[in-house]
VEXBARO-236299 format. One record per residue (C-alpha): residue in one letter; x, y negated, z. Coordinates in steps of 0.1 Angstrom, whole numbers, plus 5000, padded with zeros to 4 digits. Each point is the difference from the previous one (the first is absolute). Example, Ala and Ser with C-alpha at 12.3 -4.5 7.8 and 13.67 -1.06 7.14 Angstrom:
2
a512350455078 s501449664993 
This chain:
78
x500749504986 x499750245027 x497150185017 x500249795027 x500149694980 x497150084980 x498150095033 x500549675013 x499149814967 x496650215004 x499349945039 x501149614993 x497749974968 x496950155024 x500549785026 x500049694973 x497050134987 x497650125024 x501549845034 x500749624996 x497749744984 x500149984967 x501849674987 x502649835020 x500949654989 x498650084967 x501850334996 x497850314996 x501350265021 x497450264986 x501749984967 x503450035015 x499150275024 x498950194968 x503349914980 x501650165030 x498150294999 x500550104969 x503549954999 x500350225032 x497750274981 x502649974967 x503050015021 x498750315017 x498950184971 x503749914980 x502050125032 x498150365003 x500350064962 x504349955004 x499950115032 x497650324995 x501150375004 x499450084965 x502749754989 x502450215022 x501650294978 x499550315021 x503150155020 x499650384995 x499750014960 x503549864994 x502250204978 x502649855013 x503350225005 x501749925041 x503450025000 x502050065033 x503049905002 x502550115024 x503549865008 x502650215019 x502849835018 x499449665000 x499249835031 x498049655000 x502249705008 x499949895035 
């Protein structure tokens, strides 16, 4: 789940809770609102932790060796 998906799971889950009446048909749409909610708050909080900057290994403390490679006298099929 995505940023964006958690973000509307959140706005959805308000508006069931605090906009609309609170049963429909003998559904209570406070509860779901809150289901919704706080699966929109988990979904955010999962995707920043895989998605954060401190998951990311940084670029400049490689010890990686770069090898260039250079080929004389070959020309690339046309």
């Amino acid at each position: 789940m995505g940023i964006g998906a958690s973000i509307v799971l959140i706005a959805i889950g308000a508006i069931l809770k605090y906009a609309l009446p609170s049963s429909v048909l003998g559904i209570n749409l406070a509860v779901i609102g809150v289901i919704l909610m706080v699966v929109g708050v988990v979904g955010l909080a999962v995707t920043l932790l895989m998605w954060g900057p401190w998951h990311r290994p940084p670029l400049a403390d490689r010890d990686e060796v770069v090898e260039e490679r250079r080929i004389y006298g070959r020309r690339p099929p046309y």
